[in-house]
C-alpha positions as CSV (number, residue, x, y, z in Angstrom):
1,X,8.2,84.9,-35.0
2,X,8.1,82.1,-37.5
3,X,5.5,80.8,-39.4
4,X,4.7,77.3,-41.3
5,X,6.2,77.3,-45.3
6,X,2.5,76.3,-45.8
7,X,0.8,79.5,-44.4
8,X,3.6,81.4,-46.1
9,X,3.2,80.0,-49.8
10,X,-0.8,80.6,-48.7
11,X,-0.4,84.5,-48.5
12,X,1.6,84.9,-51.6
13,X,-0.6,82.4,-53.4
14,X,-3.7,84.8,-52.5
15,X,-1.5,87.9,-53.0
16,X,-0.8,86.6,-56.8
17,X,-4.7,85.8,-57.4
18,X,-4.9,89.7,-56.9
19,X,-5.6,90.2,-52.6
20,X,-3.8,92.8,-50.9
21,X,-0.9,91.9,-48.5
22,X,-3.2,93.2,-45.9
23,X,-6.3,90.9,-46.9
24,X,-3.9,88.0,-47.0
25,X,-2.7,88.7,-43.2
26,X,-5.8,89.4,-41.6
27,X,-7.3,86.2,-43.6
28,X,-4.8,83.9,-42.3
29,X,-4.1,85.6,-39.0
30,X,-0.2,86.4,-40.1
31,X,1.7,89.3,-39.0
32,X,1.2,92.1,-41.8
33,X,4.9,93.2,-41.7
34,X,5.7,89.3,-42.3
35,X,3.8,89.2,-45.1
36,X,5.1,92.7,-46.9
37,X,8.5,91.5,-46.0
38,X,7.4,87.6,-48.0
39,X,6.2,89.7,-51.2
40,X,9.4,91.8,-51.3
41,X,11.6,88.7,-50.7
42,X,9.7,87.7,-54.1
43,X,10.8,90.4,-56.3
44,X,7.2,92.5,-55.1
45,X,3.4,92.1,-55.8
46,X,4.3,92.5,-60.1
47,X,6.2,89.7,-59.3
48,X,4.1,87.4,-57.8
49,X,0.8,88.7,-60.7
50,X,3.2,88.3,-63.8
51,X,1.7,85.4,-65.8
52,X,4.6,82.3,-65.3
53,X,5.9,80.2,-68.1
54,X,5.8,76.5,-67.8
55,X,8.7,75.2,-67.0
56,X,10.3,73.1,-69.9
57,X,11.3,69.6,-69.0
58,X,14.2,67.8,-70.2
59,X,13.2,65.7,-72.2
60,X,11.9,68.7,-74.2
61,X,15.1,70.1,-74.2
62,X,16.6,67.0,-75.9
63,X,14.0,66.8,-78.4
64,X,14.7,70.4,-79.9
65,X,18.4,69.4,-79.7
66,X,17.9,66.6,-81.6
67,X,15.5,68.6,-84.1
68,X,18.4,70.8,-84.7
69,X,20.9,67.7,-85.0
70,X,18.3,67.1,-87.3
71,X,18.7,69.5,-89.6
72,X,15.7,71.7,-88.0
73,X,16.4,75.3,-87.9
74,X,17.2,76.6,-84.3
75,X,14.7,78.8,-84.6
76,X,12.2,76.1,-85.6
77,X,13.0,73.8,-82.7
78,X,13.0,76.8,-80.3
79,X,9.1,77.1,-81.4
80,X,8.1,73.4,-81.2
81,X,9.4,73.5,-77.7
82,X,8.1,76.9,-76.8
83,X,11.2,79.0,-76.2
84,X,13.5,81.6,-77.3
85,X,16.2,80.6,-79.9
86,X,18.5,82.3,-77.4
87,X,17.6,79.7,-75.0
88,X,17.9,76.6,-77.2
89,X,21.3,78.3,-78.2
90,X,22.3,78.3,-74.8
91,X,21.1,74.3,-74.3
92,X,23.2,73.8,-77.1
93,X,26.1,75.5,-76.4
94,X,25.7,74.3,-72.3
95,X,25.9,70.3,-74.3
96,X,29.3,71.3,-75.5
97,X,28.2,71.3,-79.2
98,X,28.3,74.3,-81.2
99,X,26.3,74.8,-83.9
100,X,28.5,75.1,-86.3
101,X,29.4,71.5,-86.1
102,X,25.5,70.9,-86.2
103,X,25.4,73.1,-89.5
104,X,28.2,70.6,-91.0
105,X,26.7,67.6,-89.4
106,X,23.2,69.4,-91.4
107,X,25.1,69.8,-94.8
108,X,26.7,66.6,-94.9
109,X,23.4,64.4,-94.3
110,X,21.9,66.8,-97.1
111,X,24.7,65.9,-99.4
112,X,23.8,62.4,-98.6
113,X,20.5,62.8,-99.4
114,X,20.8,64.6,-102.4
115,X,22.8,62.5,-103.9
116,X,20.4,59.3,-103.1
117,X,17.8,61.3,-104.7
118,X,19.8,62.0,-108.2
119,X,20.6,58.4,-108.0
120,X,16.8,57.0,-107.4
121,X,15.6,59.5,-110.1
122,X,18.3,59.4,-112.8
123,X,19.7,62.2,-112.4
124,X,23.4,63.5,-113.5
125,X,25.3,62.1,-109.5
């Protein structure tokens, strides 16, 4: 027996606010061994209650790449955007940029700078 994606994204949706798989049958008239075999095909009821992270967009990913091409730490950019640095490693990596040649690109722009500032302020260049 098959049953509408709707009813089916119903029950687990009830089974996540914290209703049994049986509650969630009987309420919407499913067949209960459907509905255990739903919440296992979901990784099981801890799955479906574990509080889910919003899902980053990519224009977020961009802008904490381009913080870190902006001489923001990884680690920095990883917390504006609200991940892991693992995971803006991985963005950045994924690009085909390492960050090494971010660090040079970093060092060089500081030189830059630096040297601007000795200039505007009289100091020894």
């Amino acid at each position: 027996m098959t049953f509408p994606a709707e009813r089916k994204r119903e029950a687990l949706r009830r089974i996540a606010a914290g209703a049994t798989a049986r509650e969630a049958a009987g309420d919407l008239r499913l067949d209960e061994r459907a509905v255990y075999a739903w919440v296992q095909q979901a990784g099981g009821i801890s799955a479906l209650r574990a509080p889910h992270r919003p899902r980053v967009t990519s224009a977020q990913r961009a802008d904490a790449i381009a913080l870190v091409e902006r001489g923001v730490t990884v680690r920095a950019a990883a917390a504006e955007v609200g991940v892991a640095a693992s995971t803006l490693y991985k963005w950045i990596y994924a690009r085909g940029v390492t960050v090494t040649a971010m660090r040079d690109r970093r060092a060089r722009l500081r030189a830059g700078v630096e040297t601007g500032a000795r200039r505007r302020f009289g100091g020894a260049s």
